[in-house]
Backbone as a printed PyTorch tensor [residue, N CA C, xyz], in Angstrom:
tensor([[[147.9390,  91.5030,  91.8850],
         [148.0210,  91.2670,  90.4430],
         [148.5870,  89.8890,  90.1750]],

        [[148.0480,  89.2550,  89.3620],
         [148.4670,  87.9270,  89.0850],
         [149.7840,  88.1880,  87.9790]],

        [[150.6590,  86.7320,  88.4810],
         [152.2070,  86.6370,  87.9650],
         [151.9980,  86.4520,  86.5710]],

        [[151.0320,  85.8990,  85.9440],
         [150.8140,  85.6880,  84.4090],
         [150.7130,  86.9500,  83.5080]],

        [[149.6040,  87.2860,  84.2460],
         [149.4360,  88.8240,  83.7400],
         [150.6380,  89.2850,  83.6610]],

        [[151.6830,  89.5320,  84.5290],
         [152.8470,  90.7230,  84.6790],
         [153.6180,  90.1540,  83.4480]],

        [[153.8560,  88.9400,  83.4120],
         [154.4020,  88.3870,  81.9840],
         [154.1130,  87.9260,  81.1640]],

        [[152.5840,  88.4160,  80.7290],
         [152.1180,  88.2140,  79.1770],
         [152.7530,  88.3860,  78.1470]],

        [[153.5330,  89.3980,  78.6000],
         [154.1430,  89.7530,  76.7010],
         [155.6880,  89.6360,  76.6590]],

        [[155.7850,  88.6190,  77.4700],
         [157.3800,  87.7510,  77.3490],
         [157.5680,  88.2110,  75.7570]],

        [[157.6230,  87.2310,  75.3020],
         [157.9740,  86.7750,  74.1340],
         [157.0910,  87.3560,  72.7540]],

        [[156.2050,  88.2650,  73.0690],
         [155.4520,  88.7450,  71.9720],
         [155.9600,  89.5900,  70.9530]],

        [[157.2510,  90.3620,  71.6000],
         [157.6040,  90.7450,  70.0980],
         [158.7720,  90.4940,  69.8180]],

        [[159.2410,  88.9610,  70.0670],
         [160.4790,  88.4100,  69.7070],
         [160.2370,  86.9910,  68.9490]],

        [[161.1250,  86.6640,  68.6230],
         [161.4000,  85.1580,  67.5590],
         [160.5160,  83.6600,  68.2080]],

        [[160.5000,  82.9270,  67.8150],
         [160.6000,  81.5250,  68.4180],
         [161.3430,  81.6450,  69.3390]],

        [[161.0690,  80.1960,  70.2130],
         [162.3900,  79.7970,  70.8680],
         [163.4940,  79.8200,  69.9860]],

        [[164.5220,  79.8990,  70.6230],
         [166.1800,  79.6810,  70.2800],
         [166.6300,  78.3860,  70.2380]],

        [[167.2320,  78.3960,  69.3660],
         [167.8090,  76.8180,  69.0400],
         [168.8320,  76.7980,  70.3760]],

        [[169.0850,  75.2270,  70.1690],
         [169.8410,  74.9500,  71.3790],
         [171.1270,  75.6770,  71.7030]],

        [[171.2890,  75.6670,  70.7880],
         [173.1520,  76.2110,  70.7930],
         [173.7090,  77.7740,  69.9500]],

        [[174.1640,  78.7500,  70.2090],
         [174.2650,  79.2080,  68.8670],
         [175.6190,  79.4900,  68.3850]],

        [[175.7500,  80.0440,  67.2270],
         [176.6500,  79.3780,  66.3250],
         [178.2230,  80.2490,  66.7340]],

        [[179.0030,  79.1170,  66.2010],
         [180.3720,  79.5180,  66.4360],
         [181.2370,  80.9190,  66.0460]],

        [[180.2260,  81.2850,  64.9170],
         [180.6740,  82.1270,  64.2450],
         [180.5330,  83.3010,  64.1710]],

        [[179.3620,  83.5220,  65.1260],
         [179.3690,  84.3150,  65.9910],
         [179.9550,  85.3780,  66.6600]],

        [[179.9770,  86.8400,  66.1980],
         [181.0030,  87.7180,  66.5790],
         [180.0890,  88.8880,  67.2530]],

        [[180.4790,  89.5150,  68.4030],
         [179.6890,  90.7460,  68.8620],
         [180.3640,  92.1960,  69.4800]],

        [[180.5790,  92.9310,  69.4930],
         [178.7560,  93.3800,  69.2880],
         [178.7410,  93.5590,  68.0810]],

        [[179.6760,  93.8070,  67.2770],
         [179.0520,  94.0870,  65.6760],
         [178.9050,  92.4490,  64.8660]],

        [[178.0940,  91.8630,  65.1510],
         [177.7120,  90.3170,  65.0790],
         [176.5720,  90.6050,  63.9880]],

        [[177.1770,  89.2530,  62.8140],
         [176.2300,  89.6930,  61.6240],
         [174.5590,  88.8000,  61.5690]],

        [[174.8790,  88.2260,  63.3650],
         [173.3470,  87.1910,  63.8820],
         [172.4220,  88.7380,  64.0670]],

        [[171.3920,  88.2220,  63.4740],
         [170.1470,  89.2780,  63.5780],
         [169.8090,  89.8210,  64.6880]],

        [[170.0490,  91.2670,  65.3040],
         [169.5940,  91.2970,  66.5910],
         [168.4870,  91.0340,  66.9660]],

        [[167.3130,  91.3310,  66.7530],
         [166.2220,  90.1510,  67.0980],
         [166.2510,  88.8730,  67.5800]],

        [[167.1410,  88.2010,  66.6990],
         [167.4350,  86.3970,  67.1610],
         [168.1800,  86.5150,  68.9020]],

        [[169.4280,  87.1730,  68.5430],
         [169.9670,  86.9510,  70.2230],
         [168.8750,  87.6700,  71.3690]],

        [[167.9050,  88.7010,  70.6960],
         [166.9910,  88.6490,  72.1490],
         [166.4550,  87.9040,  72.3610]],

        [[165.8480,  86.9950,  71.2940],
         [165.0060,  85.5670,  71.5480],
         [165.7260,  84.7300,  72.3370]],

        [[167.1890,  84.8250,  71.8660],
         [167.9580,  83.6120,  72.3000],
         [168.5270,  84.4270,  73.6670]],

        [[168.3490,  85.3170,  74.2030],
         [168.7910,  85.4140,  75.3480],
         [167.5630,  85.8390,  76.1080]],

        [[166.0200,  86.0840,  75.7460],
         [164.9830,  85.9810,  76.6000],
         [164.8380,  84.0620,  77.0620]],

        [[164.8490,  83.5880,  76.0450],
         [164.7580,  82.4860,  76.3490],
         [165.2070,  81.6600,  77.0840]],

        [[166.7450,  81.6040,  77.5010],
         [167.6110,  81.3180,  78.3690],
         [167.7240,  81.5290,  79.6770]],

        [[167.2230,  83.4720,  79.7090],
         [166.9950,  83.5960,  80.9660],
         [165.9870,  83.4570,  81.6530]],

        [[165.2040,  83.1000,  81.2360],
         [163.8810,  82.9190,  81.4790],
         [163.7330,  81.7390,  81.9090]],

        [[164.6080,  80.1410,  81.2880],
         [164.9590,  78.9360,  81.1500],
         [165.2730,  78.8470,  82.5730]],

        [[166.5010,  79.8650,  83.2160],
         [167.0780,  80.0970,  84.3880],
         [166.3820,  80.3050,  85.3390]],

        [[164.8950,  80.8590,  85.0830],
         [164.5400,  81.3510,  86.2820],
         [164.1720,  82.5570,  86.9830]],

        [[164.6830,  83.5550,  85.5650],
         [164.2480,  84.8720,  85.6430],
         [163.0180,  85.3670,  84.9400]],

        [[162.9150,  86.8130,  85.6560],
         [161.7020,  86.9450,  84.8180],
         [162.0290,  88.1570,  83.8630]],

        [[161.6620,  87.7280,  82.8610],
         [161.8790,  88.9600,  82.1080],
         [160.7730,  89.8970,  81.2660]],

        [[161.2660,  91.4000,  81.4780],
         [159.6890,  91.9670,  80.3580],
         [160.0760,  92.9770,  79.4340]],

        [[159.7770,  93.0340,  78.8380],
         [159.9980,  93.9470,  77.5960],
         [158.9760,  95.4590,  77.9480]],

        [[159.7140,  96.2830,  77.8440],
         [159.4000,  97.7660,  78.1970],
         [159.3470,  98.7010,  76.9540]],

        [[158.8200,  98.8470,  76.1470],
         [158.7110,  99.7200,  74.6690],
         [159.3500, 101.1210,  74.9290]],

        [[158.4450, 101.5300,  76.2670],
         [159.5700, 103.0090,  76.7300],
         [159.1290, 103.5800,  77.5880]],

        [[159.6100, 104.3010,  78.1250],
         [160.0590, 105.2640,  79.9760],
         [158.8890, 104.4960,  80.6360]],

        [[157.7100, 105.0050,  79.9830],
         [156.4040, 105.0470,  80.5680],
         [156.0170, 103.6640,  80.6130]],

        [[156.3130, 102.6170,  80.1860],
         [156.2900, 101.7390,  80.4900],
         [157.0720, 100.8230,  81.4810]],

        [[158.3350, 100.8010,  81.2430],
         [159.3340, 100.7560,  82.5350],
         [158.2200, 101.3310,  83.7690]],

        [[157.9510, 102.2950,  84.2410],
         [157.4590, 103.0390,  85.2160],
         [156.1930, 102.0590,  85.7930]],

        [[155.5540, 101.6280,  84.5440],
         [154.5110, 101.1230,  85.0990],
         [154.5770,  99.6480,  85.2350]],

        [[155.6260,  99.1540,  84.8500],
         [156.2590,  97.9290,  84.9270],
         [156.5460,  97.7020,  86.5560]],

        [[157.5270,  98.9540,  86.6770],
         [157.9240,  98.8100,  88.2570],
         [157.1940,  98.7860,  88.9770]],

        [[155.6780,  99.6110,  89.1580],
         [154.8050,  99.7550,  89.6880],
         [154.3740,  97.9030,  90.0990]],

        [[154.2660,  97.7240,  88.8360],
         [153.5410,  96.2890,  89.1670],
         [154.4670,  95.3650,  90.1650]],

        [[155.6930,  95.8650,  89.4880],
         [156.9170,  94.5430,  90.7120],
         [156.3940,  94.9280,  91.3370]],

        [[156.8300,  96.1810,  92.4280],
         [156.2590,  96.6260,  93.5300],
         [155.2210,  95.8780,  94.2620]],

        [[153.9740,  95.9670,  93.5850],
         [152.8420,  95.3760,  94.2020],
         [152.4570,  94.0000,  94.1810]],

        [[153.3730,  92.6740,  93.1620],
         [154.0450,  91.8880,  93.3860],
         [154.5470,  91.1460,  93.8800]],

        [[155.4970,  92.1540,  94.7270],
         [156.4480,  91.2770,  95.0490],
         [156.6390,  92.1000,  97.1290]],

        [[155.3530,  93.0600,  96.8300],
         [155.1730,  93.4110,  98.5880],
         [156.6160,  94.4200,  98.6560]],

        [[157.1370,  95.4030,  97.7750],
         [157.8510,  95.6950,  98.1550],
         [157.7400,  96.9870,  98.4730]],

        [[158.5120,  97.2200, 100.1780],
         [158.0650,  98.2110, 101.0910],
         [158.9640,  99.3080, 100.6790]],

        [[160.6990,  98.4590, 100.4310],
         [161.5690,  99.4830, 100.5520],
         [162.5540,  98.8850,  99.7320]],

        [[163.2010, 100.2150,  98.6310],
         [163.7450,  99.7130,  97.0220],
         [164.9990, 100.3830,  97.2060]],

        [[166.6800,  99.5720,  97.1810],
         [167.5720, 100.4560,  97.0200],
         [168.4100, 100.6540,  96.2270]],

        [[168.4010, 102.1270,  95.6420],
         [168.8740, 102.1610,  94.1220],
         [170.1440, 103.3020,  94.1800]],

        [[171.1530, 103.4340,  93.5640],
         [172.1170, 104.0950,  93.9150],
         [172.4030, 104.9210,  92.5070]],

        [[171.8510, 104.4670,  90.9610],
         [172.0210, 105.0270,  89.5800],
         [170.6580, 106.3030,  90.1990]],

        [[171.4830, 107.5440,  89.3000],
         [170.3330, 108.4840,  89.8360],
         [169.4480, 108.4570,  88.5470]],

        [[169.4110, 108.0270,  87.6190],
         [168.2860, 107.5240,  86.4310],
         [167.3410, 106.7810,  86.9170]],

        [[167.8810, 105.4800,  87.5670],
         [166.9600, 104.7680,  88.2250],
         [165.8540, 105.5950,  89.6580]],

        [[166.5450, 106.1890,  90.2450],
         [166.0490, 107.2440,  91.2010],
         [164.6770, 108.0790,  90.8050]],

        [[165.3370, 108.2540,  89.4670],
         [164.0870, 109.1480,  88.9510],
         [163.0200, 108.3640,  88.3750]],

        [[163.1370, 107.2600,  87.8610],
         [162.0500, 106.4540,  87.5330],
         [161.1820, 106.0310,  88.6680]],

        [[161.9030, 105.7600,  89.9210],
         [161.0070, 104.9950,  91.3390],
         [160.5080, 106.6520,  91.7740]],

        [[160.9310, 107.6290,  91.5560],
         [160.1850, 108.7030,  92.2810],
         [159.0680, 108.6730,  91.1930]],

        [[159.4700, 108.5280,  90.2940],
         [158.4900, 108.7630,  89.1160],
         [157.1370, 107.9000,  89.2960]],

        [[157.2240, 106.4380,  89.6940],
         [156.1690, 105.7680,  89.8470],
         [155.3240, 106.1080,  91.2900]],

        [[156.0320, 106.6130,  91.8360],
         [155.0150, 107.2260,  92.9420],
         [154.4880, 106.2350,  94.0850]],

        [[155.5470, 105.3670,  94.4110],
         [154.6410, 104.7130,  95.0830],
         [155.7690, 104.4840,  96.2050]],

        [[157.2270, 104.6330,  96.4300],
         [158.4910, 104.3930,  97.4030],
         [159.3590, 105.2970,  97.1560]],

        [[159.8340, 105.5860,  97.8490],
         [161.5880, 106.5610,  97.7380],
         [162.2170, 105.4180,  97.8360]],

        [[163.3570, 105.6030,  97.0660],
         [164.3930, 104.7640,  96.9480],
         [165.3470, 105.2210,  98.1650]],

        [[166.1380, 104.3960,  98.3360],
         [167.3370, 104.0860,  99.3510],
         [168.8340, 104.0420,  99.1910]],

        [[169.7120, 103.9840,  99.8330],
         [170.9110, 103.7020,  99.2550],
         [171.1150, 102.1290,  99.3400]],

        [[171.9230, 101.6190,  98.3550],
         [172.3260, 100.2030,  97.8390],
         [172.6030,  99.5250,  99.3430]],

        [[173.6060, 100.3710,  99.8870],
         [173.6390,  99.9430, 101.0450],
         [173.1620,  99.6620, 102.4400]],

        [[172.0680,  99.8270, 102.5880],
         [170.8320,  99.7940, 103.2340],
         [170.1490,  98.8050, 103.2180]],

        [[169.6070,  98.0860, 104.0150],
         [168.4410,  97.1960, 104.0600],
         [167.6180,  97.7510, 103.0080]],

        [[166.3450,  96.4690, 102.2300],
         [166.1250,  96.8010, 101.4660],
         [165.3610,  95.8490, 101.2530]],

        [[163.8660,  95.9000, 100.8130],
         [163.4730,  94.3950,  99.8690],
         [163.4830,  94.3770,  98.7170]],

        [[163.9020,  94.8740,  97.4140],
         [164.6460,  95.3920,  96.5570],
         [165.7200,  95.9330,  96.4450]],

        [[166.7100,  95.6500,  95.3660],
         [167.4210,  96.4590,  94.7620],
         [166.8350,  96.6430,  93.0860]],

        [[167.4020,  98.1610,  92.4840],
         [167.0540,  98.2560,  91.1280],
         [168.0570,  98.8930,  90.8300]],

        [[169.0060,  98.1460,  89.7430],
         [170.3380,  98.4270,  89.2420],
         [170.1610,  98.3020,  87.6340]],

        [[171.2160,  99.0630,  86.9750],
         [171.4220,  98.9180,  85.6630],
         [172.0650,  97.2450,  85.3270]],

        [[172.9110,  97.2660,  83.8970],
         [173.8190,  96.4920,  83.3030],
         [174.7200,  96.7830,  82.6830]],

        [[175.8300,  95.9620,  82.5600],
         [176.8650,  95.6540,  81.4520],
         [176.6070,  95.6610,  80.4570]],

        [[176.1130,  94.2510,  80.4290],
         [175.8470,  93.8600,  79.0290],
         [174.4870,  92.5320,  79.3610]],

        [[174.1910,  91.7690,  78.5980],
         [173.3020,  90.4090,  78.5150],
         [174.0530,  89.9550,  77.2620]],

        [[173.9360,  88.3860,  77.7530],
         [174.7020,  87.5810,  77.3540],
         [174.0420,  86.3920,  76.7100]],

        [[173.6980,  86.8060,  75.2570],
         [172.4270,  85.3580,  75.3300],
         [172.7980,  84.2020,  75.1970]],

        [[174.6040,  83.6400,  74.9360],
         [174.4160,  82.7390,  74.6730],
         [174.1240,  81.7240,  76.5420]],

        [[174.0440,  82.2500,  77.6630],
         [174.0230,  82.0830,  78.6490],
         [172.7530,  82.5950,  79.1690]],

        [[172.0820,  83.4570,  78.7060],
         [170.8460,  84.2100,  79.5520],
         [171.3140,  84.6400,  80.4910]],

        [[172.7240,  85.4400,  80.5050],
         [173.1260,  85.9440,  82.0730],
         [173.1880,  87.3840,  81.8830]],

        [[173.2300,  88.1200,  83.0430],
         [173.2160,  89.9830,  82.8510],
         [174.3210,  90.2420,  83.6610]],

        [[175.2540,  90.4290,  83.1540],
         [176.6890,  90.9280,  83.5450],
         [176.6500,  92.4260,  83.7640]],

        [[177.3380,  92.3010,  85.5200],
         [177.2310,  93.2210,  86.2620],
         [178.5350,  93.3770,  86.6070]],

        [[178.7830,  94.4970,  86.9450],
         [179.9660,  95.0880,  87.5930],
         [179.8940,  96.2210,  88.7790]],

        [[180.9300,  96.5130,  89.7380],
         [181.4790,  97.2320,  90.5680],
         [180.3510,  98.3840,  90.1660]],

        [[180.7250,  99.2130,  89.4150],
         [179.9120,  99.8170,  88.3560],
         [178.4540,  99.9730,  88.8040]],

        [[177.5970,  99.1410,  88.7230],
         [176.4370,  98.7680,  88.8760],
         [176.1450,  98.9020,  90.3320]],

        [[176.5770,  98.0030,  91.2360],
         [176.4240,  97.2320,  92.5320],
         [177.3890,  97.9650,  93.2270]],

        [[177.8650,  99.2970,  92.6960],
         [178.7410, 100.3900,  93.7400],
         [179.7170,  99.7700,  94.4640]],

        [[180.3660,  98.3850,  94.5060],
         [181.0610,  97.9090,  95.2280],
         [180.5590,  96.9030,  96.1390]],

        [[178.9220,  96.4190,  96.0870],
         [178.5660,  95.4530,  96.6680],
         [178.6040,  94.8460,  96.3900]],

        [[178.6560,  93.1430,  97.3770],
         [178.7370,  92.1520,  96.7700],
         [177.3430,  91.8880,  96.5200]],

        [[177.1380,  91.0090,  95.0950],
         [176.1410,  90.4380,  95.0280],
         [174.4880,  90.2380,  96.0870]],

        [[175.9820,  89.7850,  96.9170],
         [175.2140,  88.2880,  97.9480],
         [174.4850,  89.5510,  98.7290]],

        [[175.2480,  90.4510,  98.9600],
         [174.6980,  91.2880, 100.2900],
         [173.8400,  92.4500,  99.2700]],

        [[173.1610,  91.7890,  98.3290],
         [171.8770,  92.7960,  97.7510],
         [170.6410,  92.0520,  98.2180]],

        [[169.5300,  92.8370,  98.4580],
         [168.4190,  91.8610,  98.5330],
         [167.9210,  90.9330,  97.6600]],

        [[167.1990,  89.9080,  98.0590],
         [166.8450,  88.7380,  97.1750],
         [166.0220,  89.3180,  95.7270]],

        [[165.8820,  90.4340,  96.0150],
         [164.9690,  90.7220,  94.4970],
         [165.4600,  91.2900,  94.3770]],

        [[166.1340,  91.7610,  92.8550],
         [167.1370,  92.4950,  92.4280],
         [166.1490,  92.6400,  90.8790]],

        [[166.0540,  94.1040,  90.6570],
         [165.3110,  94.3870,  89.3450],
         [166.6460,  94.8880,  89.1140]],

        [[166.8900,  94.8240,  87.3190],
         [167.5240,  95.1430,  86.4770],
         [166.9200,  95.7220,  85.2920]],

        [[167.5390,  97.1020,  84.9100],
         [167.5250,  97.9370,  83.5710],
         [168.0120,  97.6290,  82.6190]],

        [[167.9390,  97.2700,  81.9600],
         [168.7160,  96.5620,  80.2680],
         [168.2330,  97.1350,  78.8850]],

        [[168.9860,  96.9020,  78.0400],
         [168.6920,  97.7430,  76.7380],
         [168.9000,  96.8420,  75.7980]],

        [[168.3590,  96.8880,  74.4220],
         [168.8310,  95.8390,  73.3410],
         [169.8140,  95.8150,  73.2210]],

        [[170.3400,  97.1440,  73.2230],
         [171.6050,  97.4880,  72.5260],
         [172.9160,  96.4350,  73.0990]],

        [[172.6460,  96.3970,  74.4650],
         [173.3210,  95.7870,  75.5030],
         [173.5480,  94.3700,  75.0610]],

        [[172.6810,  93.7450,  73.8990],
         [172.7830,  92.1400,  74.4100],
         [174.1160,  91.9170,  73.0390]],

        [[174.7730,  90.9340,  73.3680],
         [175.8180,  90.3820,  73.0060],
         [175.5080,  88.8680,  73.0930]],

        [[176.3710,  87.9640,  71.9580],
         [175.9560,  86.3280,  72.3040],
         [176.8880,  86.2310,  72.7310]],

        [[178.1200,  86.3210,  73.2120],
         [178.4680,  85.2770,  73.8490],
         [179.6400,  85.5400,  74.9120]],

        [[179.8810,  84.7210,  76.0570],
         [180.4760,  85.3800,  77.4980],
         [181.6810,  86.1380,  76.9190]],

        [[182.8970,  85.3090,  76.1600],
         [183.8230,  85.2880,  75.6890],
         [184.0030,  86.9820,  75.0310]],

        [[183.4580,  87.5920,  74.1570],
         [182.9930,  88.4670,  73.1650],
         [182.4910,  89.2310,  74.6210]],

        [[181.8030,  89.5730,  75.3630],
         [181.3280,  90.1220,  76.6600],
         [182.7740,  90.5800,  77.2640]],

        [[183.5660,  89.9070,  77.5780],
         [185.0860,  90.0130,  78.6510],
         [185.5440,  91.1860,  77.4820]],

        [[185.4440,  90.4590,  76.0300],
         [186.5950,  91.2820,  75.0120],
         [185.7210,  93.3660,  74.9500]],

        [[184.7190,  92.7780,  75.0420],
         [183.7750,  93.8510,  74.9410],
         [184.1210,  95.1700,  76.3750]],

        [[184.4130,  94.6600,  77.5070],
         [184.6010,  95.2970,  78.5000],
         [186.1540,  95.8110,  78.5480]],

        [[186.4190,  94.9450,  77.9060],
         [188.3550,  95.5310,  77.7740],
         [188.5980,  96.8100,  76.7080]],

        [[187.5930,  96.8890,  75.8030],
         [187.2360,  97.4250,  74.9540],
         [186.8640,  99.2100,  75.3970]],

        [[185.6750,  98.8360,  75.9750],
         [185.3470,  99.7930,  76.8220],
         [185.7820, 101.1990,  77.6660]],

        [[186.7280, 100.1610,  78.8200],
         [187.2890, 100.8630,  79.6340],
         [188.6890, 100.9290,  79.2330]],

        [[189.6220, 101.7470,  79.8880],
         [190.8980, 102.0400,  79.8280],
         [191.7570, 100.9730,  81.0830]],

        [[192.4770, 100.5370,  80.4170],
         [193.1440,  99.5790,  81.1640],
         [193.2220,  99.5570,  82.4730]],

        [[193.2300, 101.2980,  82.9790],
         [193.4830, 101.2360,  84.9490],
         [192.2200, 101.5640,  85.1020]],

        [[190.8120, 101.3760,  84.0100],
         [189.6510, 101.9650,  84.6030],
         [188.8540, 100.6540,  84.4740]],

        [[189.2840,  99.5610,  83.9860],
         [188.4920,  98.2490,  83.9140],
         [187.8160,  98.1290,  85.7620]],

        [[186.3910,  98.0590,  85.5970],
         [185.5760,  97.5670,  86.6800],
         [185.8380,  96.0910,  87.1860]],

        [[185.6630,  96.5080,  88.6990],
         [185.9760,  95.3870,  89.4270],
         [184.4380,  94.2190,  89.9910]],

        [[184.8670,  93.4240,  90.3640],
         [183.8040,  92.2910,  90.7120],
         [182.5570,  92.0440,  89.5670]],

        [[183.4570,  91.8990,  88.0760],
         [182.5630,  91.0880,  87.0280],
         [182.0530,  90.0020,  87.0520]],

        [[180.6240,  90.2200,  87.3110],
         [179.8520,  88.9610,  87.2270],
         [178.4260,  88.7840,  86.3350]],

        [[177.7900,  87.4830,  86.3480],
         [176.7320,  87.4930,  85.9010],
         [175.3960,  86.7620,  86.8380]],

        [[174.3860,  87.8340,  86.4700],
         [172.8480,  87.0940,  87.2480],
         [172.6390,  86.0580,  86.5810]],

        [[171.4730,  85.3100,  87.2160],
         [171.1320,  84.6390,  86.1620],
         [169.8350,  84.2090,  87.3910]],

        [[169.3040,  83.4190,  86.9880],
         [167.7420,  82.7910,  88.1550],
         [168.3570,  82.0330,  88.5980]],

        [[167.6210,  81.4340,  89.4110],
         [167.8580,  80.0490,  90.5100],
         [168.1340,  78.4700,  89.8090]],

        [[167.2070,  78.6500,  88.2870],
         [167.7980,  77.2860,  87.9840],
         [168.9490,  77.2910,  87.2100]],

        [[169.5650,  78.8500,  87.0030],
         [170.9420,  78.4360,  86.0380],
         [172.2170,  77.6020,  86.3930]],

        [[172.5850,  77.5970,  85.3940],
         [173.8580,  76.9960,  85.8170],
         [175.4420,  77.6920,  85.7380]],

        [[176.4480,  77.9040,  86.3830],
         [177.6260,  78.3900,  86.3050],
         [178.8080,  77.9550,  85.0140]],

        [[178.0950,  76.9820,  84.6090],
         [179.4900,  76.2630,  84.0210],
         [180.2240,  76.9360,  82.7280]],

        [[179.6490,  78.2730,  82.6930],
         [180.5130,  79.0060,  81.2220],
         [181.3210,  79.8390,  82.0780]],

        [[180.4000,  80.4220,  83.2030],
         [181.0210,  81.6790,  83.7650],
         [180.7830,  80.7830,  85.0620]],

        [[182.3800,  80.5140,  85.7930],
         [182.3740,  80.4090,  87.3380],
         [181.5330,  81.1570,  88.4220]],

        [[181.8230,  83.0380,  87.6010],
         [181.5380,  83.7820,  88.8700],
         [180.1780,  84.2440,  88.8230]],

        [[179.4910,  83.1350,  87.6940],
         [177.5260,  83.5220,  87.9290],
         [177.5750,  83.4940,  89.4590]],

        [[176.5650,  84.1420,  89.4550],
         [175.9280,  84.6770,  90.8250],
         [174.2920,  84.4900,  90.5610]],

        [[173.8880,  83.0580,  91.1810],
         [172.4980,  83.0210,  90.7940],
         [171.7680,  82.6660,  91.8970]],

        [[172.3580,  81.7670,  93.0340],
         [172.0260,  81.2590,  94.2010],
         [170.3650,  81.0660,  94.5980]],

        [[169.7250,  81.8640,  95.0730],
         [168.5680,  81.7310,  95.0270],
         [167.6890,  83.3770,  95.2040]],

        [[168.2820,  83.8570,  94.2620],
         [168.1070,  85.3820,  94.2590],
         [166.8380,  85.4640,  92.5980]],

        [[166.4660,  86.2040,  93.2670],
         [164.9010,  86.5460,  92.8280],
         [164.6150,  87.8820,  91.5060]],

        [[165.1100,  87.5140,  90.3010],
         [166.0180,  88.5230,  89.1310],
         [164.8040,  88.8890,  88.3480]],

        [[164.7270,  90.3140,  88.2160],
         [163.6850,  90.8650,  87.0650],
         [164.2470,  91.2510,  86.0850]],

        [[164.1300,  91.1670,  85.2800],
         [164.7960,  92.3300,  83.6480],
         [163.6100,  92.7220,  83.1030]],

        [[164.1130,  94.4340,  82.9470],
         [162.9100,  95.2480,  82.1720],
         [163.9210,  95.2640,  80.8340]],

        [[163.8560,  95.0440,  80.0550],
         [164.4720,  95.7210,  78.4350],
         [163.5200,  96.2530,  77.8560]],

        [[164.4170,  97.5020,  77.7600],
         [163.6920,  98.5390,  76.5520],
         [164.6560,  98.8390,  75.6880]],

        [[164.5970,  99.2220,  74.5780],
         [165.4610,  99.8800,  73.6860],
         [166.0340, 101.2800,  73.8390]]])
């Protein structure tokens, strides 16, 4: 299957590009910026980075989304440790999933949050069961939701403190991002030369 095809409908049911910068005033998650705009402004970014991203309307699409990575990206063997995710790769019918910890030419993990003013997908302990990053395979598909996106890193940290209970805050917070991003909001991006899908669905 050709790579164009798999990402035809980037951007089809979102905004323009995103302006360069967005605004200071800016508050999330209950942020009075249009949610529509920060998916633009955070498809755009990550995408800018190096990732690929696709928009999934619902289940059945996800499913057939994965299908296509799969055939893609040659992948023999997928390791997923969320048992939601489990049920979607049994669901597509085409691999049993694995444990995280396992060799693997995939991983397929949830999220935190997405971060548009960065295009990054903030991951945690949580997610990656305690792995590091580095020691996931180079293709790493990610599950994401609108609901999830937030503008900005800052508002993301406050958002997770929020969340959890002080002795239950998740460990090894970081963010994906593609190969051409850059670190300089968040030190502990994790983008190196790792190979990032995002399905978002609502």
């Amino acid at each position: 299957m050709a790579q164009s095809s798999l990402f035809s409908k980037i951007f089809s049911s979102l905004l323009p590009k995103a302006p360069e910068k967005t605004s200071e005033a800016s508050a999330a998650p209950k942020s009075a910026v249009n949610p529509a705009h920060l998916e633009a402004i955070f498809a755009d970014r990550f995408v800018a980075a190096g990732g690929k991203f696709i928009f999934c309307e619902d289940r059945e699409e996800v499913i057939k989304t994965l299908q296509d990575i799969i055939a893609e990206e040659l992948i023999e063997t997928l390791s997923c440790n969320d048992t939601y995710l489990q049920t979607l790769v049994r669901e597509a019918g085409i691999i049993q999933p694995t444990d995280l910890s396992k060799n693997a030419d995939a991983a397929f993990i949830t999220c935190e949050l997405l971060i548009a003013s960065n295009g990054g997908i903030m991951v945690t302990a949580n997610q990656t069961y305690h792995i590091k990053i580095q020691n996931l395979p180079n293709t790493i598909i990610v599950l994401g939701k609108t609901s999830q996106i937030i503008d900005k890193l800052n508002n993301a940290l406050t958002h997770i403190k929020a969340k959890y209970p002080p002795k239950e805050i998740p460990s090894m917070i970081t963010t994906l991002k593609g190969p051409k991003g850059d670190g300089l909001e968040d030190p502990n991006s994790a983008f190196s030369t790792k190979n990032i899908y995002l399905l978002l669905t609502v």
